[in-house]
Steps between C-alpha positions, in 0.01 A plus 500: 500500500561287202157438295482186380329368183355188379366461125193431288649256215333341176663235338527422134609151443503289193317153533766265498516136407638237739891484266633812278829627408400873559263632745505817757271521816384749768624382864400675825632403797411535869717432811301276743546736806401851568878521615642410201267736280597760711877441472519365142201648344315310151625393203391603209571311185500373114729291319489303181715209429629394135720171337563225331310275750112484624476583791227407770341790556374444863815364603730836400259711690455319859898483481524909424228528808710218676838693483374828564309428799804289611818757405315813488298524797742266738802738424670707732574752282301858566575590100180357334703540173777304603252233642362483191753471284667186659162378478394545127905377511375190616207433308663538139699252654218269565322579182831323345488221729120459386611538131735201549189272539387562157811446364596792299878507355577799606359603830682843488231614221302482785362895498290646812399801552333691809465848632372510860339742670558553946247702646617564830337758693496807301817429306499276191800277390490390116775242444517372083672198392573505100167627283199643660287809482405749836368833462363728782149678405459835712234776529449327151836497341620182399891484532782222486655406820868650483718205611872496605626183288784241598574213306158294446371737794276815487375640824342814658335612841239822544283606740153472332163618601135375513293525147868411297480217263756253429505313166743203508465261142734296288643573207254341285192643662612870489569438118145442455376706740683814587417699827255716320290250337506272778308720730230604210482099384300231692739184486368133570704204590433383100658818331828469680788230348710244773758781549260786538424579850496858685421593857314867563579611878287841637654619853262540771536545880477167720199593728611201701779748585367715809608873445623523859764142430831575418712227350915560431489321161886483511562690226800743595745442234301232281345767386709719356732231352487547162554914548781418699687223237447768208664739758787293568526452133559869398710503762734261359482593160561896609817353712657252199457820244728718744743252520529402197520908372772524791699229370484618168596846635788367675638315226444841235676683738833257553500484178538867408764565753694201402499634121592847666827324641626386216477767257666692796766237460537513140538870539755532742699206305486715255602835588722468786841265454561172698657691810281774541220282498620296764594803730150670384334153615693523832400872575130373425565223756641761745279772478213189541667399801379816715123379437589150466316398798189686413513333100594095650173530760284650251512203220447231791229676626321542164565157451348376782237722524350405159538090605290548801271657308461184256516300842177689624310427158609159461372377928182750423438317188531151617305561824209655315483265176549174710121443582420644158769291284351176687147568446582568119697205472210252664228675260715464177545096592116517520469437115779240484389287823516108439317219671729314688229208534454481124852485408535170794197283315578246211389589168463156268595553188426217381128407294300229716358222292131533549379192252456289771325762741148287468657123535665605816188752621688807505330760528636901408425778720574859562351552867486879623762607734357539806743640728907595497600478872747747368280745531449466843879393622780567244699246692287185548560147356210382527520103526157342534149569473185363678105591480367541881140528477406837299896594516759468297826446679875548414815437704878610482686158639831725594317778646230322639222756393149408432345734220086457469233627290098411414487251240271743280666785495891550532627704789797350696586595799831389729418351795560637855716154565796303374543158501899422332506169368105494390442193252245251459176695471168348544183599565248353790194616665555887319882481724821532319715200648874480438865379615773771530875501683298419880264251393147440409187818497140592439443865409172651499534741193209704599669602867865482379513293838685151503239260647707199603866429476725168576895526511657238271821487322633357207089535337541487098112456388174548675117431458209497725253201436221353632564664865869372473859694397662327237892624517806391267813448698845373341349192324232445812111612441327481819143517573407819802292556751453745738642408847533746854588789271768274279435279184497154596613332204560127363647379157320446268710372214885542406698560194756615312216695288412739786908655501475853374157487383359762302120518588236306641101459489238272690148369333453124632848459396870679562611632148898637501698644294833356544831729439537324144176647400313184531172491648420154690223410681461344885182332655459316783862526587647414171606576140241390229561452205347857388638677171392788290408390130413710233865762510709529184761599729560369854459818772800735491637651868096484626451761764151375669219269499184603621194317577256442760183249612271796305672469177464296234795533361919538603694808340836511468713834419760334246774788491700329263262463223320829607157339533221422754451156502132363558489114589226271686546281767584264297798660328334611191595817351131702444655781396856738462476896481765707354539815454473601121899662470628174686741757615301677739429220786911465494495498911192321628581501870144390641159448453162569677159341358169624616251317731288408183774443225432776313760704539874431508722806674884442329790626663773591233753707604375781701181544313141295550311361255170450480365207324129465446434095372236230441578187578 
């Protein structure tokens, strides 16, 4: 039966402020089934992250717990080092994607460093990505951990027993406090810097684990994987020293007997004449002849005896480096890995006048990021966002997938269904409704059920009001109404301002943003004479409005001019936020405004802001 083990930990972590440029952390991590624990084990960790840019602090660790609850214990692979490398993989490349918010100039000096600790069953896995400290305390010897290292990699795998400690620390901390002074030396939170942080781990059996249970942890050849790579690497190196000394032994030896031949030439050239030679050469050729047979088969032979010898080595080599050539390979990219999403966002280069900031109520902000949908999907494009009652919802219009989180705390999860074509977001009675390729939908976000559904083509905008659909066709808007299962609807006013309209939102009157970037304003069936007042600049490629009969105010996400535009009913501007670096907000695709106005959710790019404002 295989024993299994749990651990006792203590964790040493340095208080941390809300933004720094270098700070390290302990990080345990659970599975959420007794399945998974069982197949996958715990995690183990500490890491410290260092740069040019601050960092928020809270934000770099839910993403390391995001990824490695999301890579690690969803893979399919039974290595829990190879799981774990594609995940800590993935997480220096989110730790990048993070440092792109802050704006550093070179995202590359980016440094993070982990070592990460498997206990599963009674064997641990100890997987270390660039600097970090483990050691192994024993019947009460303290002793590194001996590692087998591959480009940025270090990892090992033991059996281990109850009563063994495990000591895993950054750099910094086991500077300051080396193995033997950190178990004689109380430590508080206060003595330990922002990259000081060490996790103590003492072995003990699981008593949840019933002596008579017996659980095939999967092991087989996970477990001696690292024996088995240093074997196959002796092997090689023992097989390229032979041939290399055989070549060199061929190439000795052909070249003694061809020096042999020709001072055997030069001698009979010179002490026999012309003729004789010739009829001593021809006797040599005769004489020859007899065992001619025997002398022709045996050069061949050697010949190809010696390349199918090379032709052994050269298939054996390839077969048994292939695996081994590609796992070096991916972990020697692992330190040169770019961002593909930083190198697709615009950088301005150019200085923003800011003299005229308080005649134009501007206001400068740098808002915490609170989400990268990345992180969850590498391959969403996210293209709108929308606040459902304590949710935060995101959709992919090509996909149609509906990402959701709690408003307080970031945590988005993909949806169980797809909707392709999902645009026009809005919010009523705590139901998503929406209009994608079939027509018009409430969702109940809660039940990830669709609630009511109407087939209508040709739909460009929609907004429920009042107990009535509002929907954008061509250059019609019509006024809805439920009817036998269908929407009944009538129009309600026509022109050319509806074609290819952008967005549109409903509080007494119908405000649109028209595909020029205009926003006008319909009530009662027609245009007023509504205009915003207050801009430097007119609104540049606008991708929403968003208002409702709750709000005091309208806000616009003005893409072009990277700002969120605050206006009143009347067309006033109250107030514009932008970001700080006006580089940042380069790709404002939506925005989502709490039900009291105090909060603004922006969605540039594939990341959320979070805006906290007074109006």
């Amino acid at each position: 039966m295989i024993k299994k083990l749990t651990a006792k930990t203590q964790e040493l972590n340095p208080k941390l402020p809300q933004y720094s440029n270098s700070f390290s952390k302990c990080v345990i991590i659970k599975p959420e089934t007794q399945e998974l624990l069982l197949k996958k084990g715990t995690v183990y960790s500490v890491f410290d992250v260092s740069g040019e840019s601050n960092f928020d602090t809270e934000l770099v660790i839910k993403v390391i717990n995001d990824v490695i609850n999301n890579l690690y214990f969803q893979s399919e692979s039974i290595s829990p080092i190879q799981s774990m490398e594609k995940a800590i993989v993935e997480t220096k490349e989110k730790v990048l994607q993070l440092s792109n918010d802050t704006l550093t100039s070179n995202p590359q000096s980016i440094n993070l460093n982990m070592i990460t600790a498997v206990l599963w069953g009674s064997v641990l896995y100890i997987i270390k990505f660039g600097g970090a400290k483990g050691y192994l305390m024993k019947n009460g010897e303290i002793s590194p951990l001996e590692m087998i290292s591959e480009g940025n990699f270090s990892t090992a795998s033991k059996v281990v027993d109850e009563d063994e400690v495990l000591i895993l620390a950054t750099e910094h901390f086991e500077r300051s406090f080396p193995p033997e002074r950190l178990l004689a030396t109380s430590i508080g939170e206060g003595d330990l810097d922002p990259n000081q942080a060490c996790l103590l781990m003492r072995l003990i059996i699981d008593t949840t684990f019933s002596d008579n249970e017996v659980v095939d942890f999967g092991l087989g050849d996970a477990v001696s994987k690292n024996k088995n790579r240093v074997r196959v690497e002796k092997l090689t190196s023992i097989i390229e020293d032979a041939s290399r000394w055989i070549l060199k032994s061929i190439k000795k030896v052909c070249g003694v007997f061809v020096a042999l031949g020709k001072l055997l030439a030069d001698a009979i050239s010179k002490v026999l004449p012309r003729r004789k030679a010739v009829l001593l050469t021809r006797s040599i050729s005769q004489l020859s002849g007899k065992g001619g047979t025997k002398t022709k088969s045996w050069l061949p032979l050697s010949l190809m005896s010696i390349s199918l010898a090379f032709l052994v080595f050269f298939i054996l080599r390839s077969t048994v480096l292939k695996s081994t050539n590609k796992e070096n390979m991916e972990r020697k990219n692992t330190g040169q890995q770019t961002v593909e999403t930083s190198t697709k966002e615009v950088v301005n280069t150019e200085t923003e006048d800011k003299s005229k900031d308080e005649q134009y109520k501007i206001k400068r902000v740098s808002p915490e990021v609170f989400y990268d949908l990345k992180i969850t999907d590498q391959s969403v494009e996210p293209s709108e966002i929308e606040i459902v009652g304590d949710k935060v919802v995101i959709v992919d219009k090509i996909t149609g997938k509906i990402y959701v989180s709690d408003i307080s705390t970031p945590n988005f999860k993909l949806g169980v269904n797809t909707f392709p074509g999902i645009k026009s977001l809005a919010s009523s009675e705590d139901l998503l409704s929406f209009n994608d390729n079939e027509g018009y939908k409430t969702y109940s976000i809660k039940n990830s059920t669709v609630i009511s559904s109407y087939k209508v083509e040709g739909l460009s905008l929609t907004f429920p009001y009042a107990g009535f659909i509002y929907s954008v066709s061509s250059d019609i808007l019509s006024k809805n109404t439920e009817k036998d299962g269908k929407l009944d609807g009538v129009v309600w006013a026509q022109s050319p301002d509806f074609v290819d309209a952008k967005s549109m939102s409903i509080a007494y009157s119908i405000y649109i943003l028209k595909k020029d970037g205009n926003l006008v304003n319909y009530s009662g069936g027609s245009k007023t004479s509504f205009a915003i007042n207050g801009l430097e600049k007119p609104l540049s490629d606008p991708s929403k409005v968003s208002t409702n009969i709750d709000f005091e105010y309208i806000y616009i996400a003005d893409k072009g001019n990277e700002a969120i535009v605050v206006i009143d009913n009347k067309g006033n501007v109250v107030k514009q936020y932008k970001y700080e670096d006006s580089s940042t907000w380069s790709d404002i695709k939506s925005i989502a405004i709490s039900s009291d106005e105090k909060t603004i959710f922006v969605l540039n790019s594939s990341k959320i802001y979070k805006l906290n404002i007074e109006n």
